[in-house]
N, C-alpha and C positions, 0 to 999 in steps of 0.2 A: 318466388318469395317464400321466405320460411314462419313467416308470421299472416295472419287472416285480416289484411290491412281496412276489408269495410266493417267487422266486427268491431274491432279498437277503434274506427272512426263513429260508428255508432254509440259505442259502450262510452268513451273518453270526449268526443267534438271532436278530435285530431288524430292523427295516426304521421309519428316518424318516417318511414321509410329510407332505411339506408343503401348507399350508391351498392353493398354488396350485395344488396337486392336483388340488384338487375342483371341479368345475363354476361357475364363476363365478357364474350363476345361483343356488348354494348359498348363499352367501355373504353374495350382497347383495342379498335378498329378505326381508321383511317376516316370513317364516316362519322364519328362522334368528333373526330378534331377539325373536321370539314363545318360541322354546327358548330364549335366553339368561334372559328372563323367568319362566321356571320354576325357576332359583335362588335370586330371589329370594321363594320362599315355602317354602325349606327349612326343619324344623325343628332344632334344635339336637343335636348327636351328644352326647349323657350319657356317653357312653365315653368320650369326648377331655376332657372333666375333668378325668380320674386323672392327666395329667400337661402337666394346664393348657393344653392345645392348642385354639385357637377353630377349629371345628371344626360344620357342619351339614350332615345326610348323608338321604338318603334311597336306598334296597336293593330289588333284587325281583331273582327269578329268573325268564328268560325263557322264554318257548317259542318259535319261528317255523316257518312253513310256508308253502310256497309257494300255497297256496289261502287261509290264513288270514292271512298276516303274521304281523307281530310282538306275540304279548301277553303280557302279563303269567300267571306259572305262580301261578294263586292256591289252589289245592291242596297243592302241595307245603310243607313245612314253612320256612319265611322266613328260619329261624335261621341267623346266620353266622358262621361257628367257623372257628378258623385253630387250631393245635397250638403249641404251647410253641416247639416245634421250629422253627417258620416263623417264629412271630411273638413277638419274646421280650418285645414292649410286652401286648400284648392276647391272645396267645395262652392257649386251656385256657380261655377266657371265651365262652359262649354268647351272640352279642348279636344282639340284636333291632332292627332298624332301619323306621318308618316304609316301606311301601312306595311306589315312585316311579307319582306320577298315572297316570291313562292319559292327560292332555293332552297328557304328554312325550313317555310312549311312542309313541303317534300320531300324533306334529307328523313330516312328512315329511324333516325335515331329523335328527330322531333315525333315524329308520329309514336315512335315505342312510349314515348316518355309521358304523350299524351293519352294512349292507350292502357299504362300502370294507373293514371291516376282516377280514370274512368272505372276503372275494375275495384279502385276502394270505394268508388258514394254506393249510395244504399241501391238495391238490385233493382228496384221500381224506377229510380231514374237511370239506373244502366238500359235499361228497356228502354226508355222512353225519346232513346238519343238517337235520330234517326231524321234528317233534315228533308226527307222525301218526303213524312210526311205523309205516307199514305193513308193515314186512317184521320181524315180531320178534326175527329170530335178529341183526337188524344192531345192532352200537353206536351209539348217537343224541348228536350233539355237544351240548351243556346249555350254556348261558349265561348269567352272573348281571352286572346291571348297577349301579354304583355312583353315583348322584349327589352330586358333593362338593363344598361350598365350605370354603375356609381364609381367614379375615382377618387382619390385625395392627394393631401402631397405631404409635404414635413411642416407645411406650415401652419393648414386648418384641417379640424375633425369637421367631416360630415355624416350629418344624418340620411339618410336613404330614404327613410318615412318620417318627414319631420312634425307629423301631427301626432304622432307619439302610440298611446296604447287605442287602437283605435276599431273598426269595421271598416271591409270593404264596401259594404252593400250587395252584394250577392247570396246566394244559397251556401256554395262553396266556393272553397278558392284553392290552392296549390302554388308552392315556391319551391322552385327547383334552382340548386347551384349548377352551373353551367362553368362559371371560372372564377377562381380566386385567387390575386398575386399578390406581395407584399401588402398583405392588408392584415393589420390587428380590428379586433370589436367585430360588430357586426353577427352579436348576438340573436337570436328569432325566442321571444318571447312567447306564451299566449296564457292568455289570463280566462277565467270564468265572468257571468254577468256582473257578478259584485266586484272586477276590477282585483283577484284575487291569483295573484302568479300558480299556473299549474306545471307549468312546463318550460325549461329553456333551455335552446341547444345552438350551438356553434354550426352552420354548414361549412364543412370544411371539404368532403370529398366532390369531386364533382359526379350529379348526379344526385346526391341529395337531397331529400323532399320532404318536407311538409304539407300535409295536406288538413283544411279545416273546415270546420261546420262554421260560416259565420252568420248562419244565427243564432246561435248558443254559444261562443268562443267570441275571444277579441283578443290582436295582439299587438306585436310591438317588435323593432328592432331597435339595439345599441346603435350609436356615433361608430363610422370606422375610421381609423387614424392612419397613418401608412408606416409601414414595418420594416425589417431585414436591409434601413440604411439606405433604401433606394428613394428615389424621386417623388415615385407617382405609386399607387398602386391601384387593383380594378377590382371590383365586386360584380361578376356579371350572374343575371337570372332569368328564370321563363316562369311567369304565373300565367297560370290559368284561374278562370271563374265559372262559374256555372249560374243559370239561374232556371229554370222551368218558365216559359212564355207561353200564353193560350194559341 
């Protein structure tokens, strides 16, 4: 990287990072279009219904270790709750999301991607990420991962986060473009406490990232429309979150 991306996350609440960030070798290997290919066999989000949003998602929460990598937490309870308070679409609603394969989670190009964005939080939660565990009086950083796609067509604009400028509920969180086709809009906003625009950027490349403080930051994305005359078009992405658990 050519930029010192947990300074700017510290100094700003957010930090850009662009797709030519990352190892070129990332990019344009057989292995990163093997991960684009894992979107398409999402299944459909039954939540995004309620207010007509097309909408297919699969959820897991992670563990990682430096002996183990990265896997999937298949113990712990899958369920994914946001509060009234955070989420005024889906909040107070317990949902359940198919868990994301292990092909994703093990394709080397998920784990690089999750590894950039571990290397921007602040250096005391980089330490502290270690699901072994071995010292039990330490905090251990938790990370839940999101695979999402959004489509549209020529006939309706949809929202992707339809509850507008908003929180996740986490410490941190990260949005990564993975695919982008005939789609116009689909701006990433992110505003300060007072609701005040600091930043806004287009993910166009794939690989693209935003990473945020959401306890200091809150954002927002545009409606996307579908573009270049075609039918359908896709917004696909990978967030991560973090939270610190005792």
């Amino acid at each position: 990287m050519t930029i010192n991306a947990s300074n700017c996350l510290k100094k700003n609440g957010f930090v850009f990072i662009t797709a030519d960030m990352f190892s070129k070798c990332e990019m344009a290997t057989s292995m990163f279009m093997k991960l684009q290919d894992e979107w398409e066999r999402l299944p459909p989000d039954a939540y995004a219904d309620m207010i007509r949003t097309k909408r297919f998602r699969r959820y897991s929460k992670l563990n990682y270790s430096q002996h183990a990598g990265l896997t999937t937490d298949i113990v712990t309870d899958p369920t994914f709750y946001q509060s009234a308070e955070i989420n005024s679409v889906y909040g107070g609603i317990d949902r359940r999301f198919p868990q994301i394969q292990q092909s994703t989670i093990q394709s080397p190009t998920f784990l690089r991607i999750f590894k950039v964005v571990v290397e921007a939080l602040p250096s005391h939660l980089r330490k502290s990420f270690d699901s072994s565990r071995s010292n039990p009086d330490r905090q251990a950083l938790k990370a839940s991962a999101h695979q999402i796609r959004c489509t549209c067509d020529k006939a309706t604009a949809v929202s992707p986060a339809p509850e507008g400028i908003h929180r996740d509920g986490h410490q941190f969180l990260s949005i990564t473009l993975i695919c982008r086709e005939n789609v116009n809009g689909g701006i990433s906003r992110i505003y300060d406490n007072k609701g005040r625009l600091v930043f806004e950027q287009k993910l166009t490349s794939p690989l693209d990232t935003i990473v945020i403080n959401d306890l200091t930051m809150m954002h927002s994305i545009s409606e996307i429309t579908c573009g270049n005359d075609a039918n359908e078009g896709k917004r696909d992405i990978l967030i991560f979150d973090f939270d610190l658990s005792p």
